[in-house]
N, C-alpha and C positions, 0 to 999 in steps of 0.2 A: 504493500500500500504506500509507502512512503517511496519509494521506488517510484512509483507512480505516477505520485503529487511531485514528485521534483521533475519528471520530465513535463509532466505539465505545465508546471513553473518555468521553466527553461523553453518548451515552447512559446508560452503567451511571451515571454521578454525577449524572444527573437522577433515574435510579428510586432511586437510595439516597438520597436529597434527599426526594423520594417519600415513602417510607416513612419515614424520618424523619419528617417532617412527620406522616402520621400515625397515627402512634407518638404523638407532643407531642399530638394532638388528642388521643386515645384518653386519655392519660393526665391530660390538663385535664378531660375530660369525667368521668370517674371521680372525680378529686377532687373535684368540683362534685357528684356523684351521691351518694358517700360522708358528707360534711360534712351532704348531708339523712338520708341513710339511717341512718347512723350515731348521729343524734343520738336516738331513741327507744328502741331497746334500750339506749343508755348509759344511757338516765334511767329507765330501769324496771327494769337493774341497782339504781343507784345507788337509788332508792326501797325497792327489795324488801331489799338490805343493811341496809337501818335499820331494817325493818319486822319485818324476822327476829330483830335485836337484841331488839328490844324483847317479839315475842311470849317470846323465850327464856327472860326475864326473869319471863313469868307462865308459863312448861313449857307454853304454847300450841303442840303440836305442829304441829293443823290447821292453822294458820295459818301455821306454820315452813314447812311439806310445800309450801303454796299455792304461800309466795315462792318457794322453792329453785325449783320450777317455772318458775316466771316466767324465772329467772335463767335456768337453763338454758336456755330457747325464746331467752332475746334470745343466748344466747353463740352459738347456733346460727344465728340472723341472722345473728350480726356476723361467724361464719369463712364463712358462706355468701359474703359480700359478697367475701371476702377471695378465697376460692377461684376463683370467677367470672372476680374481673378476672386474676390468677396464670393461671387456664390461658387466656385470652382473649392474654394478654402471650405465652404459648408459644409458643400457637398462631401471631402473628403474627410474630415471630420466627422461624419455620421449627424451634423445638427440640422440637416434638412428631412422633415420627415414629411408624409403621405399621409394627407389631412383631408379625407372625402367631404362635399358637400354637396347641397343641392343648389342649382347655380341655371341662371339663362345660358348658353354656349353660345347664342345668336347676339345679348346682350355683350356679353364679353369680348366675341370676334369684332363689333362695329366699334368697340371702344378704343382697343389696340389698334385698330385701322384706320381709327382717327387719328389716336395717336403718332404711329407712323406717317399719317399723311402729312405732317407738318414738317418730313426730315426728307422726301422725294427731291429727284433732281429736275429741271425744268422741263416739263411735257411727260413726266411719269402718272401712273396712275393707276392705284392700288383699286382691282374688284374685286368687294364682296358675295359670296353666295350662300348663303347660307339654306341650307337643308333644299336645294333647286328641286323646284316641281311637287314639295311636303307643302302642302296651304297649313297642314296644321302644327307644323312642328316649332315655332317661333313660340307658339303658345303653350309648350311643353317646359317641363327642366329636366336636367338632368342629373342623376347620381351615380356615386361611387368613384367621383373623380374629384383632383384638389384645382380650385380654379386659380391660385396663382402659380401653381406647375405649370399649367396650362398656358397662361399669361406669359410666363417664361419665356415658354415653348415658340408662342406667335411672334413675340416682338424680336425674339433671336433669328425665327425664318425670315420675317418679314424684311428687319432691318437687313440682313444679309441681301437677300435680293435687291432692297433700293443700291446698297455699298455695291455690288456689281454688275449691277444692271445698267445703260448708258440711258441718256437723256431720251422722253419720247416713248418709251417705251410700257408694255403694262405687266403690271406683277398681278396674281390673282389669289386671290383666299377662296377656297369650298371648302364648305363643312357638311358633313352628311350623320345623321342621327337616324340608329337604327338597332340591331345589337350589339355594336362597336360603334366609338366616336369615327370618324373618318376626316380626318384634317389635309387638305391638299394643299401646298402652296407651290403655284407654277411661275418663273421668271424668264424672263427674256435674253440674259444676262452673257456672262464671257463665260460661262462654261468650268467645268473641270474637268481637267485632262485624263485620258482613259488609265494610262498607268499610275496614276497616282492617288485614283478613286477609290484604292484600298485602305489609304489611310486617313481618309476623309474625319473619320471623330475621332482622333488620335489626339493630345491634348500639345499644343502650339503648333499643330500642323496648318501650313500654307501652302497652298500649289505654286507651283512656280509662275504660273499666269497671272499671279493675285499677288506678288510680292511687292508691284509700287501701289497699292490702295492698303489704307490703313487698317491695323486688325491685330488682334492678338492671338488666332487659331485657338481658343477658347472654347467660341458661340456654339459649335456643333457637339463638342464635350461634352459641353452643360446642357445641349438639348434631349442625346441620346441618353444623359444619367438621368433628365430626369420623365423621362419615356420611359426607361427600365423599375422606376420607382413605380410607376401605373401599372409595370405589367405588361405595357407596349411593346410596339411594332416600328420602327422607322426603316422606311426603302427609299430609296433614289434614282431616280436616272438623270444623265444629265451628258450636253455633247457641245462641245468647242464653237464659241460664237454663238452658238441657238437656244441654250437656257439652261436649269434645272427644275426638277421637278420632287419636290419633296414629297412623300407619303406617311402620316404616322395614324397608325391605327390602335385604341383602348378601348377594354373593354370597360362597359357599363352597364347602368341598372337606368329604362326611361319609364318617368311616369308622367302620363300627358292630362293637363288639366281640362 
């Protein structure tokens, strides 16, 4: 018995040695990632502050409106950056758990797609479809699933699509309610590349096509862990130039008012 309890001792402090370890990787990797990522929206802050000055100076609105812009886009990098690794650290820490509720899926998807719509590039534009061709399903909830997993989940596909998809073009949201959620988000975008689609939720993985847009190889991490916390499904196809196509499927419990 004591035999026993000491290999089991010596077990659990290898996996927590483990994980430790990396934990410290994760978190070297990050600062390393950071310290690049970082440095571009800080300088395109710090340029647009001084440029704003100065139009102020001549009541140069247009020009005020440009920067304020700019600003905004990099502040919205830099919490991206921040958010990414914060819920990547949860997540591997065990503190994000799977909190079922009952929940609109329709309300939720137009919320996030609002959301999103305020980050598109000029002539993008995000469709909604929710439950296509259900008259009744909008007036339904749904259970057994946590809505800001879910939340997560949309604003990490969605945003991804606007970040590489080019101007003009349109990203689409379907959701379909039935015995499984069925979440589809289709883009228009640059693609990834066929060899390298195996490492796609890999955690700081970028394609080589995607290395001057901004990003921390992160977003797909955090979508696929927190799809495996549901119980999910996530498939993909996607081809060079012509788009991707995300698929995640969960299961649920619907009960329709």
């Amino acid at each position: 018995k004591n035999i026993t309890e000491q290999k089991q001792a010596e077990h659990d402090m290898i996996n927590a040695l483990n994980k430790e370890r990396e934990l410290n990787e994760l978190k070297s990797r990050f600062v390393s990632m950071a310290s690049h990522e970082f440095r571009t929206p800080l300088a395109t802050i710090l340029s647009s502050v001084n440029l704003v000055n100065r139009y102020a100076e001549n009541n140069n609105t247009e020009g005020i409106a440009k920067h304020v812009g700019r600003i905004r886009n990099s502040v919205r990098n830099l919490t991206s950056i921040l958010n990414d690794f914060l819920s990547l650290e949860k997540l591997e820490q065990g503190k994000v758990q799977f909190t079922p509720e009952e929940f609109s899926m329709c309300e939720l998807a137009k919320s996030v797609t609002e959301e999103i719509s305020s980050m598109t590039k000029d002539g993008q534009e995000i469709q909604l479809n929710c439950c296509p061709g259900v008259d009744s399903c909008t007036l339904g909830e749904i259970n057994g699933l946590d809505p800001q997993l879910i939340r997560n989940i949309l604003f990490n596909l969605l945003s991804n699509a606007v970040k590489y998809s080019k101007e003009d073009t349109v990203i689409s949201l379907t959701i379909q309610i039935g015995e499984n959620l069925i979440i589809t988000v289709q883009d228009q975008g640059i693609g990834i590349p066929l060899a390298e689609q195996q490492h796609l939720f890999e955690r700081f993985f970028r394609a080589k096509n995607a290395t001057h847009i901004q990003g921390t190889g992160l977003g797909l991490n955090i979508v696929k862990k927190h799809v495996d916390l549901m119980s999910g499904t996530i498939d993909f196809s996607s081809k060079l130039e012509a788009g991707t196509t995300f698929v995640i499927t969960l299961p649920l419990e619907v009960t329709t008012q």
